[in-house]
Backbone of each chain as nested JSON, in Angstrom:
{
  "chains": [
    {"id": "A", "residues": [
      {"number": 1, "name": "UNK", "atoms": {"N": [15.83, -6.624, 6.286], "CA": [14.442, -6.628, 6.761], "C": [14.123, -7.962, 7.445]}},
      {"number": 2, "name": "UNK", "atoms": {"N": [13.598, -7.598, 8.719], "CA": [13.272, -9.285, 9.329], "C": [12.077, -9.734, 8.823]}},
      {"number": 3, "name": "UNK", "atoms": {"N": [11.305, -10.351, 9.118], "CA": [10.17, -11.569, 8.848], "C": [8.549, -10.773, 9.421]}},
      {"number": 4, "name": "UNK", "atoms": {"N": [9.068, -9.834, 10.131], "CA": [8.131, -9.079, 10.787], "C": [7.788, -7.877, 10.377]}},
      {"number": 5, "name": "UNK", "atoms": {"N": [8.37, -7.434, 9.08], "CA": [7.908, -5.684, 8.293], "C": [6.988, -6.627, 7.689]}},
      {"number": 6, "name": "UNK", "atoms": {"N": [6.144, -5.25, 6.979], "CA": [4.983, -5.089, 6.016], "C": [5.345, -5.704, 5.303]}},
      {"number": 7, "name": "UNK", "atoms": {"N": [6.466, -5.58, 4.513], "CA": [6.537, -5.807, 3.219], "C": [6.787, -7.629, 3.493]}},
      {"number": 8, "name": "UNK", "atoms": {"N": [6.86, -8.244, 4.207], "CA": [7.372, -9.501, 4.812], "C": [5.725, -10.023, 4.711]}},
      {"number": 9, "name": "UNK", "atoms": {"N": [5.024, -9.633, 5.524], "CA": [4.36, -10.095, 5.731], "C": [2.864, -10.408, 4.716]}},
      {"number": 10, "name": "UNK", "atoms": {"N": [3.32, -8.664, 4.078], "CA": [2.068, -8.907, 2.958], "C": [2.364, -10.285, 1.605]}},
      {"number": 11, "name": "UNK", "atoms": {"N": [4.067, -10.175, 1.855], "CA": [3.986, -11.517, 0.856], "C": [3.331, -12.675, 1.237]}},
      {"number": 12, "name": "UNK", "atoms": {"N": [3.439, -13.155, 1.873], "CA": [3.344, -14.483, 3.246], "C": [1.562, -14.172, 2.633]}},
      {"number": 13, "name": "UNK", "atoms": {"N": [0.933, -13.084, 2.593], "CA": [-0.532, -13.009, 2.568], "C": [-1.149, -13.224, 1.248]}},
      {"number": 14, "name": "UNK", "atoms": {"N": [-0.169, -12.578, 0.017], "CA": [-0.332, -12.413, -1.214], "C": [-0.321, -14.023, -1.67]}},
      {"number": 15, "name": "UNK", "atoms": {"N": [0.846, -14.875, -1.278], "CA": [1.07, -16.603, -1.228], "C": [-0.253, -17.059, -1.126]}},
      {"number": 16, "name": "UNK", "atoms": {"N": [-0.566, -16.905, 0.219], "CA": [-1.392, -17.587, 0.656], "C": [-2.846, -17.737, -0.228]}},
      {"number": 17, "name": "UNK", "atoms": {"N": [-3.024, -16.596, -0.851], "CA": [-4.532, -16.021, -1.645], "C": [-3.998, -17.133, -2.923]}},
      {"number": 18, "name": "UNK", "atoms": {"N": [-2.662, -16.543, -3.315], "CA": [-2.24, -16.902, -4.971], "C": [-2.521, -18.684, -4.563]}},
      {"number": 19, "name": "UNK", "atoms": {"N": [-2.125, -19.411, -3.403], "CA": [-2.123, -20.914, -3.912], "C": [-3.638, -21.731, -3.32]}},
      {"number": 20, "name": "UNK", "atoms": {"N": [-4.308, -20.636, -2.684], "CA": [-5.824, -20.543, -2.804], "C": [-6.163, -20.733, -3.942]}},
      {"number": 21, "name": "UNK", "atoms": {"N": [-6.0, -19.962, -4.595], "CA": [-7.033, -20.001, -5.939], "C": [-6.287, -21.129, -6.658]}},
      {"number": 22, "name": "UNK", "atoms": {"N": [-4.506, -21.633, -6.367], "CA": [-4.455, -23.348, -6.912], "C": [-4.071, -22.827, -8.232]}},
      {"number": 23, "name": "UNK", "atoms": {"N": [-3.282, -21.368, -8.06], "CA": [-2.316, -21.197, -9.271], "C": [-1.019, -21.056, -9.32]}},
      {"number": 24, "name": "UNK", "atoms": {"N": [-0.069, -21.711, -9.706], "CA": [1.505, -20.944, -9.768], "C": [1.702, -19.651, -9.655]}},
      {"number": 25, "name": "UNK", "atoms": {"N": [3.021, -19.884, -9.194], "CA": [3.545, -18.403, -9.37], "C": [3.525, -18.211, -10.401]}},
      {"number": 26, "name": "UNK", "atoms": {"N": [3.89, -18.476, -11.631], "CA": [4.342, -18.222, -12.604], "C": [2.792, -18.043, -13.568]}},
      {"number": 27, "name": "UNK", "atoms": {"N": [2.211, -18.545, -13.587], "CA": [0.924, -18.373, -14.467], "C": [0.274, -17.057, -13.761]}},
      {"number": 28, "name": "UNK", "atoms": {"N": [0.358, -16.924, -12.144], "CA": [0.004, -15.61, -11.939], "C": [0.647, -14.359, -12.137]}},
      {"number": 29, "name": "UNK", "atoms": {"N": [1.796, -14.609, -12.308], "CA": [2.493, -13.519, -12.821], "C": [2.413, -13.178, -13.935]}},
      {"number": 30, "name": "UNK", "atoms": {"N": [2.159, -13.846, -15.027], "CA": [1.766, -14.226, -16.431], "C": [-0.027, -13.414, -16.891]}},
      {"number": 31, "name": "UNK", "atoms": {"N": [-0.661, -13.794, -15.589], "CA": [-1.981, -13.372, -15.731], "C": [-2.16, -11.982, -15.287]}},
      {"number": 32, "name": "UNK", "atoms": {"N": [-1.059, -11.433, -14.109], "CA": [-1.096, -9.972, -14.113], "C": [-0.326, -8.981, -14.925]}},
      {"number": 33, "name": "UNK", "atoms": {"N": [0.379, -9.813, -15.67], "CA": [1.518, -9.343, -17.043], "C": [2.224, -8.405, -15.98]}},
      {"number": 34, "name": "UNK", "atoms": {"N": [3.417, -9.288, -15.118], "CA": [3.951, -9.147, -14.525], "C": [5.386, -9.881, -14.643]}},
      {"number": 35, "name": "UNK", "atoms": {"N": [6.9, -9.266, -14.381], "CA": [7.825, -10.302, -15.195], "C": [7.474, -11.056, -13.671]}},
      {"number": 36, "name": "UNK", "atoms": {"N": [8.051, -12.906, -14.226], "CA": [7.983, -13.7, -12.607], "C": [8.717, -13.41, -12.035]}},
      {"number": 37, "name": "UNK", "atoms": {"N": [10.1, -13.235, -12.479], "CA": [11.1, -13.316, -11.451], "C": [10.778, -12.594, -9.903]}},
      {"number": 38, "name": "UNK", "atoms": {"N": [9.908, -11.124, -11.092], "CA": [10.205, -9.754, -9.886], "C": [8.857, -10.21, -8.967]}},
      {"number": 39, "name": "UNK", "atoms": {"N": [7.577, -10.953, -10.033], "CA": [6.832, -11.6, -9.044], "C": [6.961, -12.468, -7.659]}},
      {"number": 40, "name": "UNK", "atoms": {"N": [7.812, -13.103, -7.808], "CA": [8.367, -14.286, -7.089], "C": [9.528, -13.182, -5.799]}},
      {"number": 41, "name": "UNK", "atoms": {"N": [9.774, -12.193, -6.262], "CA": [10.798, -11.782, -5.046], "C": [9.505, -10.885, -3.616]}},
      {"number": 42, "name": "UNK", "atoms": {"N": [8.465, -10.331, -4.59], "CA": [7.477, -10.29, -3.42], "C": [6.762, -10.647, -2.642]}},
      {"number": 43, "name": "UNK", "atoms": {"N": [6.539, -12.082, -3.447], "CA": [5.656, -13.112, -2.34], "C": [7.359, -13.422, -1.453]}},
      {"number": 44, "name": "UNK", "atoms": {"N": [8.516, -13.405, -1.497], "CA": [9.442, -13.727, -0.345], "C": [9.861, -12.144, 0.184]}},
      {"number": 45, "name": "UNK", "atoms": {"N": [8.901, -11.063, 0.289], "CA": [8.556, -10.211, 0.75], "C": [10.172, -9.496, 0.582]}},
      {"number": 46, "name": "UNK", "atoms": {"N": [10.774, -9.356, -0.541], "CA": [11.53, -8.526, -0.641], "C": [11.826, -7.183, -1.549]}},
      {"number": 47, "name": "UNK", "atoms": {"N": [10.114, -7.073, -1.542], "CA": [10.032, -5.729, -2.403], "C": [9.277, -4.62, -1.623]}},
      {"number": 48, "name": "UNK", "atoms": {"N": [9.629, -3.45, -1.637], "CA": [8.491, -2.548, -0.969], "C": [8.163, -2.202, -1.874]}},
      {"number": 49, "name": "UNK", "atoms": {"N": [6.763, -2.61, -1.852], "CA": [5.746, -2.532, -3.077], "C": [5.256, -1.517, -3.299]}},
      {"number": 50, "name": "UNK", "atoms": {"N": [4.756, -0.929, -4.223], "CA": [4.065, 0.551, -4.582], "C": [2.278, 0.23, -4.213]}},
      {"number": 51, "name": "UNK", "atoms": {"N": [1.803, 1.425, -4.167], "CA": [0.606, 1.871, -4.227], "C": [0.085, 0.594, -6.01]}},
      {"number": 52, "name": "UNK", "atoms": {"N": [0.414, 1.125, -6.841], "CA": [0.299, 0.17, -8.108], "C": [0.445, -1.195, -8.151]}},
      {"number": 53, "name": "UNK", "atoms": {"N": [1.252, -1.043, -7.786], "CA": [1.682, -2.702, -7.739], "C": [0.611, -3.264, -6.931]}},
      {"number": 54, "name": "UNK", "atoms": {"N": [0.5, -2.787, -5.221], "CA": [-0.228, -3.792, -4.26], "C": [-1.282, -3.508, -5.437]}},
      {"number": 55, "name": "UNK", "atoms": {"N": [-1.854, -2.578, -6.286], "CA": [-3.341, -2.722, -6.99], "C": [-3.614, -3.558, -7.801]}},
      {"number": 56, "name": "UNK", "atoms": {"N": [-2.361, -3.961, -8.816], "CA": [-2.099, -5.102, -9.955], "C": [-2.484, -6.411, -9.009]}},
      {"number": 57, "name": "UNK", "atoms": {"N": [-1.385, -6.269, -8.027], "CA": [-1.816, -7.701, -7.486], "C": [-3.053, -8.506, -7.465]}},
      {"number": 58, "name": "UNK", "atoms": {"N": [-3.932, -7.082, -6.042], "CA": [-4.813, -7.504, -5.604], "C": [-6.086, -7.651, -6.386]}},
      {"number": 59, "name": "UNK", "atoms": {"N": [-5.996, -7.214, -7.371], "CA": [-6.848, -7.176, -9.016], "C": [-6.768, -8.495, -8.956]}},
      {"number": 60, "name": "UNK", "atoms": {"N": [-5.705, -9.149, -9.419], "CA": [-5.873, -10.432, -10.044], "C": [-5.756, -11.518, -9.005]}},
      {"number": 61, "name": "UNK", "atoms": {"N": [-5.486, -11.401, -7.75], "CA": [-6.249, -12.401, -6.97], "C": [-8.053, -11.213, -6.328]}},
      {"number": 62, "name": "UNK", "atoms": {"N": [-8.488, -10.449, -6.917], "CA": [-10.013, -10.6, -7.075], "C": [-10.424, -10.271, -5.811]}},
      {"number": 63, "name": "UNK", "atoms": {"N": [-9.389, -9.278, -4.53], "CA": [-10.121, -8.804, -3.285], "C": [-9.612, -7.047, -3.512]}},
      {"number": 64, "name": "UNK", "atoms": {"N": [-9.735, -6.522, -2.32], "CA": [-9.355, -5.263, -2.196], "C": [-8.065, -4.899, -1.758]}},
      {"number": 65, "name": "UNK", "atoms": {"N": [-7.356, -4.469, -2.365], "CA": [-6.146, -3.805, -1.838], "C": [-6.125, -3.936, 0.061]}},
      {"number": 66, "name": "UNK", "atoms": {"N": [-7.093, -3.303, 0.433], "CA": [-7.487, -2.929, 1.634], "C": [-7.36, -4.313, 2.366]}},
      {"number": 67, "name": "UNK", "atoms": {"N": [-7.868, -5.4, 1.81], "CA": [-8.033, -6.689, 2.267], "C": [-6.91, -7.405, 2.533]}},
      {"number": 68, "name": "UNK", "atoms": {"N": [-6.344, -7.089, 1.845], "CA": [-4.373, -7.588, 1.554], "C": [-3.796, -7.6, 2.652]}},
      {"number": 69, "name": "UNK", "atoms": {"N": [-3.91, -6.015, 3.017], "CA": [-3.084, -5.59, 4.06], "C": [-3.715, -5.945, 5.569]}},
      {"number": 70, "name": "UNK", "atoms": {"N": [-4.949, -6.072, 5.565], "CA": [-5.561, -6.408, 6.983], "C": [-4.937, -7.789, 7.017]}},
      {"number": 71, "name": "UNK", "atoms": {"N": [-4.85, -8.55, 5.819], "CA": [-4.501, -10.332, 6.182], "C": [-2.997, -10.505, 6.523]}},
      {"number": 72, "name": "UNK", "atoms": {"N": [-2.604, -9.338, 5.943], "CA": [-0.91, -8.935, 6.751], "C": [-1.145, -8.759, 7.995]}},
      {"number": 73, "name": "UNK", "atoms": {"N": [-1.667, -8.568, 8.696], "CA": [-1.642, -8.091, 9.777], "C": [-1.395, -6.322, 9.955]}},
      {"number": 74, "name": "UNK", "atoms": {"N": [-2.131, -6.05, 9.012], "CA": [-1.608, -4.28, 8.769], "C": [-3.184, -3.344, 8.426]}}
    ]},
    {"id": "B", "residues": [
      {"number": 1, "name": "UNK", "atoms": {"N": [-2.019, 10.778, -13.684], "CA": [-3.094, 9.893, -13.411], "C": [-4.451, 10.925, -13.336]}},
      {"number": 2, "name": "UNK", "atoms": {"N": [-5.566, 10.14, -13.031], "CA": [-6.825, 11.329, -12.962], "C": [-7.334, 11.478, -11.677]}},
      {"number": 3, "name": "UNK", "atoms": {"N": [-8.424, 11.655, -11.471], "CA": [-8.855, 11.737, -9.771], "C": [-9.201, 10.83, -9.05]}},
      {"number": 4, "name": "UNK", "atoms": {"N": [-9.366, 9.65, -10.016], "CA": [-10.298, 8.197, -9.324], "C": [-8.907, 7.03, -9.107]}},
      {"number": 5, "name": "UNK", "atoms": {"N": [-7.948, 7.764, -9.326], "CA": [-6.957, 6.126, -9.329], "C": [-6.638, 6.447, -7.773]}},
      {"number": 6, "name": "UNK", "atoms": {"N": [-6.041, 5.486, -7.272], "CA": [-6.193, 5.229, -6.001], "C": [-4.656, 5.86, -5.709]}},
      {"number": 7, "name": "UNK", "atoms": {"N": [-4.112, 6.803, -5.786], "CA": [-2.921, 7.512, -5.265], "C": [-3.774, 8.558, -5.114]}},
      {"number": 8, "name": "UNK", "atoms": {"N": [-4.508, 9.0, -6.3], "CA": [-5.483, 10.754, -5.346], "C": [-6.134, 10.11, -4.596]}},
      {"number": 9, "name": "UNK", "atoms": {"N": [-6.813, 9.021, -4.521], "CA": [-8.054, 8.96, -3.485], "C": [-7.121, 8.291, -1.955]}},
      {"number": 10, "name": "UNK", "atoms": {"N": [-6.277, 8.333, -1.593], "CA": [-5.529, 7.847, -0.651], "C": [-5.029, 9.856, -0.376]}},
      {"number": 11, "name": "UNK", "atoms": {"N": [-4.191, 10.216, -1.199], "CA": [-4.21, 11.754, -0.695], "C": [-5.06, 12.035, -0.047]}},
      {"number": 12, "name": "UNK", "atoms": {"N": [-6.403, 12.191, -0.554], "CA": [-7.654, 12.928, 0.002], "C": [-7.582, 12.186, 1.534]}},
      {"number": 13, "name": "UNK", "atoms": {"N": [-7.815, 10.338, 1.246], "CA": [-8.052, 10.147, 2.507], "C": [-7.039, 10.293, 3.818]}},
      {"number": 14, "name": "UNK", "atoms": {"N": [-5.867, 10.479, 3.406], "CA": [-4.932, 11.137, 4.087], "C": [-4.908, 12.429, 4.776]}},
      {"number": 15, "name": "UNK", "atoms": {"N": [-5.595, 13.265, 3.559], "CA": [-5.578, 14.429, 4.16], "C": [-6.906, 14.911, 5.144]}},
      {"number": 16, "name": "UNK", "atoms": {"N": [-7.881, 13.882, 4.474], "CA": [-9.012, 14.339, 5.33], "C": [-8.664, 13.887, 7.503]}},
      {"number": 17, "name": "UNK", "atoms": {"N": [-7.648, 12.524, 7.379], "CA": [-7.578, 12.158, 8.789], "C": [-6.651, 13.23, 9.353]}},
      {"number": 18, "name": "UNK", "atoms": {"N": [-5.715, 13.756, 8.788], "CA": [-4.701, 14.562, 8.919], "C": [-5.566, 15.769, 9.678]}},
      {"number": 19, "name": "UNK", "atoms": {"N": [-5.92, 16.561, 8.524], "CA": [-7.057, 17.466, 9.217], "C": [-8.19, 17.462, 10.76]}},
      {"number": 20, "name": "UNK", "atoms": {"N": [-8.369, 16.08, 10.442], "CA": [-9.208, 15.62, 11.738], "C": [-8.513, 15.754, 13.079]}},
      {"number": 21, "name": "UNK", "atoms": {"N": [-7.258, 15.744, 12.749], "CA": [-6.433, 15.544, 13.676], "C": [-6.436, 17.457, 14.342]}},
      {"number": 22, "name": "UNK", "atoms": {"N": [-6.655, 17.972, 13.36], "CA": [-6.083, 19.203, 13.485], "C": [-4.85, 20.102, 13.481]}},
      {"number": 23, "name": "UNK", "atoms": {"N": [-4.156, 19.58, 12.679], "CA": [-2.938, 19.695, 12.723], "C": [-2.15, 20.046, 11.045]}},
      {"number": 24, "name": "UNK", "atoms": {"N": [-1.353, 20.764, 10.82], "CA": [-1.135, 21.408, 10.037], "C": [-0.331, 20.203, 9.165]}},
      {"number": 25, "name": "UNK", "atoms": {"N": [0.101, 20.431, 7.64], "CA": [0.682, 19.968, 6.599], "C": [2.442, 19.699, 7.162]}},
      {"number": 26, "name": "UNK", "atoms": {"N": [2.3, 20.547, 7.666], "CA": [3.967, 21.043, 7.702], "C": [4.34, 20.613, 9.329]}},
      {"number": 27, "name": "UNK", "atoms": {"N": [3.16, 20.696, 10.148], "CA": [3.676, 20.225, 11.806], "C": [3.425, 18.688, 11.362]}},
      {"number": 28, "name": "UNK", "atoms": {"N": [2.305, 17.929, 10.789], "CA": [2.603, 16.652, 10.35], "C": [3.718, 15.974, 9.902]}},
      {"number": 29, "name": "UNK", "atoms": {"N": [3.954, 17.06, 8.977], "CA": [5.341, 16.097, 7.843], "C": [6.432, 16.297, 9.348]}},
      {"number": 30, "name": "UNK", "atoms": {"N": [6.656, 17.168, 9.836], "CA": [7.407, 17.057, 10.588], "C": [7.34, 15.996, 12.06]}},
      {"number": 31, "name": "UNK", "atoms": {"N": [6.608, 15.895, 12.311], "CA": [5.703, 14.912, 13.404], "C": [6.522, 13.211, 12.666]}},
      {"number": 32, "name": "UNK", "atoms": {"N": [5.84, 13.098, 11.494], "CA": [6.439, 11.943, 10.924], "C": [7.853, 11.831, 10.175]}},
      {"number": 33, "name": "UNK", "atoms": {"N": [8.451, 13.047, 10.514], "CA": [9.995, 13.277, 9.695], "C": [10.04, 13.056, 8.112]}},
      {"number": 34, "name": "UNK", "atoms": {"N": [9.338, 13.514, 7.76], "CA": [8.765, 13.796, 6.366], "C": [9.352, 14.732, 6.199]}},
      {"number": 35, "name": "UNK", "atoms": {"N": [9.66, 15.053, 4.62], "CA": [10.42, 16.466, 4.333], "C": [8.979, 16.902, 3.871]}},
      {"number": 36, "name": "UNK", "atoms": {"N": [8.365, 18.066, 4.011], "CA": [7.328, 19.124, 3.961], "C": [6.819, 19.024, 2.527]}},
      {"number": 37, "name": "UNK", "atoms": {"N": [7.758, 19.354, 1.577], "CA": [7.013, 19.193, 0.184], "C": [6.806, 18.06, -0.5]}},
      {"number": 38, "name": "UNK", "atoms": {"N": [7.428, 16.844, 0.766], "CA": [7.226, 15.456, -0.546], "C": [6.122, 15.34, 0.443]}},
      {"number": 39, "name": "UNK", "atoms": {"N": [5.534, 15.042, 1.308], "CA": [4.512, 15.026, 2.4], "C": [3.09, 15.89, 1.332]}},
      {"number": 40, "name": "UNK", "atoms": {"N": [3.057, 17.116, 1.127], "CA": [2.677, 17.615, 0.456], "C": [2.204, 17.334, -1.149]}},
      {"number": 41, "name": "UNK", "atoms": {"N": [3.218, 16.712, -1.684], "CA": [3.025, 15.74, -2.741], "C": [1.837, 15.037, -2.672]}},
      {"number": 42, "name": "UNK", "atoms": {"N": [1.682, 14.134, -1.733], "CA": [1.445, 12.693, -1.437], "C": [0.087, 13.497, -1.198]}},
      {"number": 43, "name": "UNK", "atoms": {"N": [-0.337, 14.479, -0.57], "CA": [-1.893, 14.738, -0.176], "C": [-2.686, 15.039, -1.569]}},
      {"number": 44, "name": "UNK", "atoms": {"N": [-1.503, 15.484, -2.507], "CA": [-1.946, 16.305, -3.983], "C": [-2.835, 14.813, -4.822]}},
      {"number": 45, "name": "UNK", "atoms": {"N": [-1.978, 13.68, -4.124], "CA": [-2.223, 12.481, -4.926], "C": [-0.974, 12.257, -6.252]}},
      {"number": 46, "name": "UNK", "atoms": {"N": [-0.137, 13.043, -5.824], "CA": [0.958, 13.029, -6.571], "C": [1.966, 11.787, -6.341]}},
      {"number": 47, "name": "UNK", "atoms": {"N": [1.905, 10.883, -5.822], "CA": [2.765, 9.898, -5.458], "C": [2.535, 8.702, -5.343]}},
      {"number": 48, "name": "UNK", "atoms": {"N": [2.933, 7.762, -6.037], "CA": [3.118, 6.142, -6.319], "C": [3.451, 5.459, -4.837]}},
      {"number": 49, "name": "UNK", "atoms": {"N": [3.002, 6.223, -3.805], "CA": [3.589, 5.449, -2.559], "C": [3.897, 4.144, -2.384]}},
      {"number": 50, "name": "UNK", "atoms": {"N": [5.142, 3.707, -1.372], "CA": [5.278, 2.417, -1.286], "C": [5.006, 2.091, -0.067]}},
      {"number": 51, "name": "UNK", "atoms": {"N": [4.593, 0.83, 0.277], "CA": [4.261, 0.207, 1.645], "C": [4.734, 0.901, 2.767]}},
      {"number": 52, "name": "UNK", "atoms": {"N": [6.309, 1.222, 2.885], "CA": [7.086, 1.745, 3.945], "C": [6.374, 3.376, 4.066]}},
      {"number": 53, "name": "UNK", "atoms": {"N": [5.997, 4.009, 2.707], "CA": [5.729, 5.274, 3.064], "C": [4.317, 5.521, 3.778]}},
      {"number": 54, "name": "UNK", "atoms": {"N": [3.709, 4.699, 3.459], "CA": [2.106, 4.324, 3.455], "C": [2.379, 4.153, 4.822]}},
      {"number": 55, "name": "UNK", "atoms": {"N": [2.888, 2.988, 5.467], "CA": [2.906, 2.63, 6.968], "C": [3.375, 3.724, 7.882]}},
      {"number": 56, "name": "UNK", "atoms": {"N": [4.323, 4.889, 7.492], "CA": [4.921, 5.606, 8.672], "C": [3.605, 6.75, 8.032]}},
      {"number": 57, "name": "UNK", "atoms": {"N": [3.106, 7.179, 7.433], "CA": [1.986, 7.74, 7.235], "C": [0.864, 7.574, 8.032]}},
      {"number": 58, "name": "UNK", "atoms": {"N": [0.648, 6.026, 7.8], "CA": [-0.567, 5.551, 9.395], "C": [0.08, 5.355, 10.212]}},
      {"number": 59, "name": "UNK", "atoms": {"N": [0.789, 5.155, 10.92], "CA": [1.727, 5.234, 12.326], "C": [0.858, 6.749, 12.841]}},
      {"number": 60, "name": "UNK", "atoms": {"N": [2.014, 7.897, 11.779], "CA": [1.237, 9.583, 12.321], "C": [-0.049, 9.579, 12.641]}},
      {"number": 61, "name": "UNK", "atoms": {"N": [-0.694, 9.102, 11.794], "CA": [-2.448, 9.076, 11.773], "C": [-3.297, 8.295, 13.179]}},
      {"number": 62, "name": "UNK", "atoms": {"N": [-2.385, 7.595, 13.746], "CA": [-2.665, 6.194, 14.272], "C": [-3.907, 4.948, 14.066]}},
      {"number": 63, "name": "UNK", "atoms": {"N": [-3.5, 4.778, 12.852], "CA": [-4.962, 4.023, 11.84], "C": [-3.427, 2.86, 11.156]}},
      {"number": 64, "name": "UNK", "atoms": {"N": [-4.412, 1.759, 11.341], "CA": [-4.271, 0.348, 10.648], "C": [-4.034, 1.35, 9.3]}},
      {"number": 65, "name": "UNK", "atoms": {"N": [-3.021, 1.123, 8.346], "CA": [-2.529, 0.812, 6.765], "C": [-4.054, 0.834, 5.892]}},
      {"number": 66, "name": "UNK", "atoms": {"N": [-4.145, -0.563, 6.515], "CA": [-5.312, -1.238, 5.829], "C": [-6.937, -0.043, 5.825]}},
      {"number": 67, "name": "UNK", "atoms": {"N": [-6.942, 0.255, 7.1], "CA": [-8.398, 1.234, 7.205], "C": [-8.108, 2.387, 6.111]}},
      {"number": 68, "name": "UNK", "atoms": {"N": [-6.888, 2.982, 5.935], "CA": [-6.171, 4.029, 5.139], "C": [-6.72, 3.777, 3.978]}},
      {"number": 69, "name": "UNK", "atoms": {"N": [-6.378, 2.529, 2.849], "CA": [-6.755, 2.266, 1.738], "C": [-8.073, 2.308, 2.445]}},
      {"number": 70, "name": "UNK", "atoms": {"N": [-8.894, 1.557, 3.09], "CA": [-10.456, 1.255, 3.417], "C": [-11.015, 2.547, 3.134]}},
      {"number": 71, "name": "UNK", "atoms": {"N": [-10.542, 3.582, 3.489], "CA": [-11.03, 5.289, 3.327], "C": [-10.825, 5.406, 1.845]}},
      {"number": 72, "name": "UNK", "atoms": {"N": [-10.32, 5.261, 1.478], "CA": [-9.656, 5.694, 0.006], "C": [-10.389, 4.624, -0.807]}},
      {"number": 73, "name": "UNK", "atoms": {"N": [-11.268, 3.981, -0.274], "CA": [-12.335, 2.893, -1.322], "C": [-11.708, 2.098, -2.366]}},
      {"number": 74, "name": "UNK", "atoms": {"N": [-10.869, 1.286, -1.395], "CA": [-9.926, 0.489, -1.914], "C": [-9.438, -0.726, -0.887]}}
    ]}
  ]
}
């Protein structure tokens, strides 16, 4: 996958929110009771994420699913 | 799941643009090279979709990802 799919890009977006709010990876993964590791492989956009998942996420950085993906560029 | 989690309410809003379109279940899935009954699935709200399925879904539709969830009140 290059740098330019969805799944690339929504990480790059998901980052950007998570070190907004001025939290680790790891405490956010912790706060969505999420393991880190698998946290940490989506913000380097190498997961195609589920319907669930983008929802866990976008729960705990506190916008809309919907919002996620527009800041992807999607 | 029940009717309010956001895999039925993405079906519906799927199916409602689908329809708009005018165009059948089965000339869609085929339009987007979808096999017919997992296509079908996905309108039931039967499916955990992932990003990749979600995106060639709005591709067919020709709607931003993002407006997709936006319909689906999410």
């Amino acid at each position: 996958m290059g740098t330019d799919t969805l799944q690339s890009r929504i990480g790059v977006a998901i980052r950007a929110r998570r070190e907004a709010m001025g939290i680790s990876q790891e405490d956010f993964a912790d706060h969505i009771e999420m393991h880190r590791a698998y946290y940490g492989t989506i913000e380097r956009g190498r997961r195609n994420l589920t319907l669930v998942t983008l929802e866990k996420i976008a729960v705990g950085l506190g916008i809309p699913p919907s919002r996620l993906l527009k800041e992807a560029g999607s």
